[in-house]
N, C-alpha and C positions, 0 to 999 in steps of 0.2 A: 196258482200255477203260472209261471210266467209264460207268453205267449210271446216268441222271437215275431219281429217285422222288420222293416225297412220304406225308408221314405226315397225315392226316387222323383227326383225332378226332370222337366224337359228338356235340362240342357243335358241330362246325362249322368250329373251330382248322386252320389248312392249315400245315404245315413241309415245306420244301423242304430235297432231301437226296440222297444217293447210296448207292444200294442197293450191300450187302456180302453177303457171303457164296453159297450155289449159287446161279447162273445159271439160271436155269428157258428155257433153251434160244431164248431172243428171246422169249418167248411173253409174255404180259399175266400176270403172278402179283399176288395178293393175301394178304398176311399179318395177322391180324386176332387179336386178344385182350385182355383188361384190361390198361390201359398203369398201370404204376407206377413208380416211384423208389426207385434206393436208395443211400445215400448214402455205401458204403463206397470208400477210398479207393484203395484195392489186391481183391485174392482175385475179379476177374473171372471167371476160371475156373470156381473152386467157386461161384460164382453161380449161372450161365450151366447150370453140372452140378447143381444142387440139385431135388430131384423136385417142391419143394415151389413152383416159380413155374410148375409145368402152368397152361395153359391165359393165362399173363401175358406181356407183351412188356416187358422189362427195359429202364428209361433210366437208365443212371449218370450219376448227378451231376457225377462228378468229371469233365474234358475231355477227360485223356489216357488210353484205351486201349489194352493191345495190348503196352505197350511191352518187359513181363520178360517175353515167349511163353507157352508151354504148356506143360505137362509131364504124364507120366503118373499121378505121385502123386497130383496138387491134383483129379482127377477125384471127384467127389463120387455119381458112383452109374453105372449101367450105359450110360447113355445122357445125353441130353439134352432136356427135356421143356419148357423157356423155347418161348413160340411167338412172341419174336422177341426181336431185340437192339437197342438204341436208344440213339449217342452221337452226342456232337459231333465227337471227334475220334479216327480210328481210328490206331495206330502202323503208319505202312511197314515199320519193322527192327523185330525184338524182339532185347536186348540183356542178359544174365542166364546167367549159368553154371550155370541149371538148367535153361535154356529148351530145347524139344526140337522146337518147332515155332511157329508163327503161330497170334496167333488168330483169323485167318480158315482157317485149316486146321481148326482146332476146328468153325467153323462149317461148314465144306464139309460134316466129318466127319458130322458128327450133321444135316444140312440145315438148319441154324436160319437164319432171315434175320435181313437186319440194315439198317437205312438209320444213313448216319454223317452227319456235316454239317448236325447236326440242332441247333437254338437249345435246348441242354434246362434251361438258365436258365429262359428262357420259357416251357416245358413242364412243369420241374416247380412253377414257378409257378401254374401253370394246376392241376394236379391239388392242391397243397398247399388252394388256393382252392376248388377245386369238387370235389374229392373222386376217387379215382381210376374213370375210364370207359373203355367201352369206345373202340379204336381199330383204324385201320388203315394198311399203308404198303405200296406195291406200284409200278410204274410202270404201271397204270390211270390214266384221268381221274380227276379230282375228285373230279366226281358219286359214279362208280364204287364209290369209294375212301368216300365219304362212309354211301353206301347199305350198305358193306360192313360199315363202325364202326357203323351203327343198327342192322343187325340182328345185331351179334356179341350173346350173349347173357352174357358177363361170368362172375365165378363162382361167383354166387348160385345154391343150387339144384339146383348140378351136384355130382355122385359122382366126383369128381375121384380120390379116392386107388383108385380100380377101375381107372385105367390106368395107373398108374405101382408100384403092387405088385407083391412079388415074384410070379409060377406056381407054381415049387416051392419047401417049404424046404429052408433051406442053413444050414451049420454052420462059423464059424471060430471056430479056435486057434489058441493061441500058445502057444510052449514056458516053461513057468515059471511058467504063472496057474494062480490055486486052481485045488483040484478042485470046481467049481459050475458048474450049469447055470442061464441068463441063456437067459429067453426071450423074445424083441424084434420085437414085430408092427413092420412092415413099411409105413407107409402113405404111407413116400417116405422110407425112411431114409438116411441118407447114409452113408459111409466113412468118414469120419472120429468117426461117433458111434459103429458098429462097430468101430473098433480103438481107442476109448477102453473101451466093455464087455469088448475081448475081453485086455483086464488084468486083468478084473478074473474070468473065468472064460470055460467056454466057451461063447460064442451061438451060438444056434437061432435062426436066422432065419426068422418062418412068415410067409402072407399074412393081408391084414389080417382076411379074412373066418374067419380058425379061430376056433373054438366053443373056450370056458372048459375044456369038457371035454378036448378036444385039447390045451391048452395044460400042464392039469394034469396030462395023462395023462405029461408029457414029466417029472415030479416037478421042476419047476423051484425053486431058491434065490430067485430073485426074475424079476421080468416087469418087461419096457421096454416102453415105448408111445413109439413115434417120431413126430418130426416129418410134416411131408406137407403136400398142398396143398387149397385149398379152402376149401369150406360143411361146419361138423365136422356141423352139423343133419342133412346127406346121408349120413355114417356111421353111421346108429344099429345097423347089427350090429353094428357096433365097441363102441358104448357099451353096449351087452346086455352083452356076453362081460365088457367090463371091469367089467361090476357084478358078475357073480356073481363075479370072483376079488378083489373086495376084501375085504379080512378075513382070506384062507388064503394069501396070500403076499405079500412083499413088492415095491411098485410101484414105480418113477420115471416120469414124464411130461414129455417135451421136446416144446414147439410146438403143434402139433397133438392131439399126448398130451394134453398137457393140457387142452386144449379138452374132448379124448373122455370125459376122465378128470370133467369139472363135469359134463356131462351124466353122467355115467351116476351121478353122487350126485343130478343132480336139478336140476344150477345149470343156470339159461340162460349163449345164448352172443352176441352181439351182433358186427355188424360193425361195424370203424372208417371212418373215412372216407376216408383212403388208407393206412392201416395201419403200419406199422413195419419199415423196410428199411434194414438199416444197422449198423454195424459199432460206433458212438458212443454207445447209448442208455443214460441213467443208470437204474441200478434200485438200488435203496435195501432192503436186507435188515429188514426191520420190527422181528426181535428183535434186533438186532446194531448198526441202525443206520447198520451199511457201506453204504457205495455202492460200487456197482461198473460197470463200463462193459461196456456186453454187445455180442453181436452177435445182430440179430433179423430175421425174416422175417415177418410174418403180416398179413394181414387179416382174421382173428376174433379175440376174446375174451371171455373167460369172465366170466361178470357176478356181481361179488361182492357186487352188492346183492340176490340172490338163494339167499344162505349161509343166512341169516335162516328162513327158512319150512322146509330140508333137514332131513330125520330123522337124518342123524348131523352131527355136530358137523365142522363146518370152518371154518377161518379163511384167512385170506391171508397167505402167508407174504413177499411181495416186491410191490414196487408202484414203475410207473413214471415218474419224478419229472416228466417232461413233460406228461403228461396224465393222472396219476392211474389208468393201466390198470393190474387186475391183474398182476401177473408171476409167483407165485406161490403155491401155496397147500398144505394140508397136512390129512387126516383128522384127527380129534385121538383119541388113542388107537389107531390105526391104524400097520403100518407103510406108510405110502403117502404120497406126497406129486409136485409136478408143477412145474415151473416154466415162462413162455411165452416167454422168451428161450434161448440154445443157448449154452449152458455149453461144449459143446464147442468151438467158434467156430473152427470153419473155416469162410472166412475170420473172423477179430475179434480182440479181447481175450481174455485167458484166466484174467480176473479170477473167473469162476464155476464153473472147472474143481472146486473142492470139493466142489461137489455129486456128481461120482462115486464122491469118497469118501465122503460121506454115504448113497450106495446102499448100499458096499461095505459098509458096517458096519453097514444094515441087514440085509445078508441074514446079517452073519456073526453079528446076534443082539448086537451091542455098544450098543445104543442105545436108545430107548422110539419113535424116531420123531421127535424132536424137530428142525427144520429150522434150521442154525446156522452158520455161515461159521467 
């Protein structure tokens, strides 16, 4: 049975559309959160599964959804943490000799709504133009629907990665990786950044709130700072801990990390205007020259107009050729260094995947820290 909705934004904007995913029993639901875009053309799934769009309702660009199914690998973390899903056009059959299911069964799974039939031409015209707001979509009136996008409160502000971290830490291996311990805060990590570390030794996975002390007490080879979703401003235990372990082991920073990681030298961190979602973004390696095509998630970044005033020495190591954002950066003399695209790229390209080896050889002590493609 099709179910009439409506997606209503806070400037006002009405799209008419047909609600997917749980049925909330006939009853009047409302689904509300920062509406963004993102532009990749496939990896729905790991989207969909990435801890870092809490609190956001996903519009994919691309039309057609759905159509290579589900599967159990492409899950990106324990759960599902998007608070809603937003196309134009959903797939009836999924078709894929890997597929294992629907992705509306994904979404049953995890409760995530979804309105399809939605103009997101138009929509993501509208956020590219005014910047990403809040929204909302539900089969409620207008009004309802409208009052519901004015008071969502967006995700300025909010301590986002306190609900989507791990409770307890956890530990994976792999048969055949060194013998080294890789300790990887937690602040939305995904699966597949975890089984790129655990090549390279074996991770502790803690939550984001462990103390430097805890971390060191684990005698780790090197410390990961993961991705995650949010206001990195909202973390500042995270940037404490990460200050005092700079210096006595060696770091990387994916996404969010790297946000945690400018604060806690001291850099500000600024939000974009609808941020960077997408599988396509060039980033230009500063010492190398390369470009490479990343795949990226984020709404903050790290402000390198603010290197300048920091007591220890940093530079930028990567910068995004679209708008000039940070993408990377590096202690100098330090082994530490961060980048704000995901090398890992699930979903993406897998042009930046070197940068693991770049860790790998700092913890094994082969390098000065120098960031190099």
């Amino acid at each position: 049975m099709i179910r009439e909705g409506a997606l209503v934004l806070a400037d006002g904007s009405v799209f008419e559309g047909e609600l997917i995913g749980p049925d909330p029993a006939g009853t009047a639901r409302i689904a509300t959160g920062e509406v963004v875009f993102n532009t990749a053309l496939s990896g729905y799934q790991e989207i969909i599964t990435d801890p870092s769009y809490a609190g956001q309702m996903v519009t994919f660009t691309y039309p057609h959804i759905g159509n290579y199914g589900v599967n159990a690998h492409d899950v990106e973390s324990r759960g599902a943490f998007a608070r809603g899903v937003i196309v134009r056009d959903l797939a009836r059959r999924a078709s894929n000799h890997r597929s294992e299911g629907h992705l509306a069964d994904l979404l049953e799974q995890h409760g995530i709504p979804g309105i399809a039939g939605i103009d997101t031409r138009r929509l993501t015209r509208i956020i590219r133009d005014s910047g990403s707001m809040p929204g909302a979509f539900g089969d409620a009136s207008e009004s309802d629907l409208r009052a519901a996008a004015e008071a969502e409160p967006g995700t300025d502000g909010i301590d986002l990665v306190a609900t989507v971290t791990t409770a307890e830490p956890y530990t994976v291996e792999l048969d055949g990786a060194p013998d080294r311990t890789i300790v990887a805060y937690d602040f939305g990590i995904k699966t597949t950044i975890v089984r790129q570390l655990a090549q390279l030794g074996r991770v502790e996975v803690v939550p984001a709130d462990t103390s430097a002390d805890d971390v060191m007490a684990r005698n780790p080879d090197g410390v990961f700072l993961s991705n995650g979703p949010g206001d990195p401003a909202e973390v500042g235990y995270a940037a404490e801990a990460i200050a005092q372990l700079i210096g006595r082991v060696p770091i990387f920073g994916i996404c969010l990390g790297h946000q945690l990681l400018g604060l806690a030298l001291g850099a500000g961190t600024v939000k974009l205007p609808f941020g960077h979602h997408g599988g396509n973004h060039p980033v230009q390696n500063v010492d190398t020259g390369r470009v490479e095509i990343t795949s990226q998630n984020h709404n903050f970044a790290v402000d390198p107009d603010s290197f300048a005033s920091l007591d220890r020495a940093v530079r930028m190591t990567h910068v995004n050729l679209n708008d000039g954002v940070c993408q990377g950066l590096e202690v100098v003399g330090e082994r530490c260094f961060s980048v704000q695209h995901h090398p890992e790229a699930g979903p993406g390209p897998h042009d930046a995947r070197y940068l693991f080896t770049q860790f790998d050889e700092l913890m094994a002590g082969n390098t000065n820290g120098k960031v190099s493609a």
